[in-house]
DOLUMNU-71991 format. One line per 8 residues: number of its first residue (from 0); for each residue x, y, z of C-alpha. Coordinates in steps of 0.05 Angstrom, whole numbers. Layout:
N
NUM = X/Y/Z ~ ... .
! end
This chain:
78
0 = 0/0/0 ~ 41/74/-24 ~ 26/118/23 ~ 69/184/0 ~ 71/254/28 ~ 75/315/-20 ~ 81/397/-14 ~ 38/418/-62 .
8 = 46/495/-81 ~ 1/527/-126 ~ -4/579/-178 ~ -1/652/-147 ~ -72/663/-111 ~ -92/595/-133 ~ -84/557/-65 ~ -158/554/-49 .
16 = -175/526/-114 ~ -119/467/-109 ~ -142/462/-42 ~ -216/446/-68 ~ -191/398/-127 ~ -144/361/-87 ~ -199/346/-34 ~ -247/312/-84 .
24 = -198/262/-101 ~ -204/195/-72 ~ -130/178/-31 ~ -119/240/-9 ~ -114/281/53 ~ -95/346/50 ~ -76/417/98 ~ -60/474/78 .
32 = -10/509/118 ~ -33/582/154 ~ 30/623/143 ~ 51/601/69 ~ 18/592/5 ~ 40/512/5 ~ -14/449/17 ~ 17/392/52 .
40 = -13/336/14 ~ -19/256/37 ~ -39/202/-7 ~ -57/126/3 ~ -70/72/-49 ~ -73/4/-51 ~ -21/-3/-115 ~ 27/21/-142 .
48 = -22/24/-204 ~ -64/69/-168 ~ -10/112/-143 ~ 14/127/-211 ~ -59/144/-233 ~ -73/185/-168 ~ 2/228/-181 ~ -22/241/-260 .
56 = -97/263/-236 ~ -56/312/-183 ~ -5/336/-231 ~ -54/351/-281 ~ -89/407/-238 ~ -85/479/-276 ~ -82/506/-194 ~ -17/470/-182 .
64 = 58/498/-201 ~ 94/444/-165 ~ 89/373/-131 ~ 149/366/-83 ~ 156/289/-60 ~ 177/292/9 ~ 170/226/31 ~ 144/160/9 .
72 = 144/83/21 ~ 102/14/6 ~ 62/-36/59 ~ 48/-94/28 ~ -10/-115/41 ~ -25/-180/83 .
! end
């Protein structure tokens, strides 16, 4: 199971409108912090399939600039 912790920064005066998009996808979690324009972003799939999918959806948000992995590792599952 990838579970895989992101900062997310958005566009210039775009960080509500990530915010929004991120939350309506299914595997993630995500905060926005209260004194920078930067989302700290968790996600949790159960492949590495659906990691890959879940990573394109994010990427492919007109809000975000950039998708910093800060950490990331795999459970298999029992």
């Amino acid at each position: 199971m990838p579970i895989k912790s992101y900062l997310a920064h958005p566009q210039e005066g775009k960080k509500e409108d990530l915010l929004k998009a991120i939350s309506t996808l299914k595997g993630c979690e995500v905060l926005p912090a209260e004194n920078k324009e930067v989302l700290v972003l968790v996600t949790e799939t159960e492949t590495e399939l659906e990691d890959t999918i879940l990573k394109e959806k994010i990427e492919a948000i007109n809000s975000l600039k950039l998708l910093a992995l800060v950490s990331g590792f795999h459970t298999p599952i029992k």
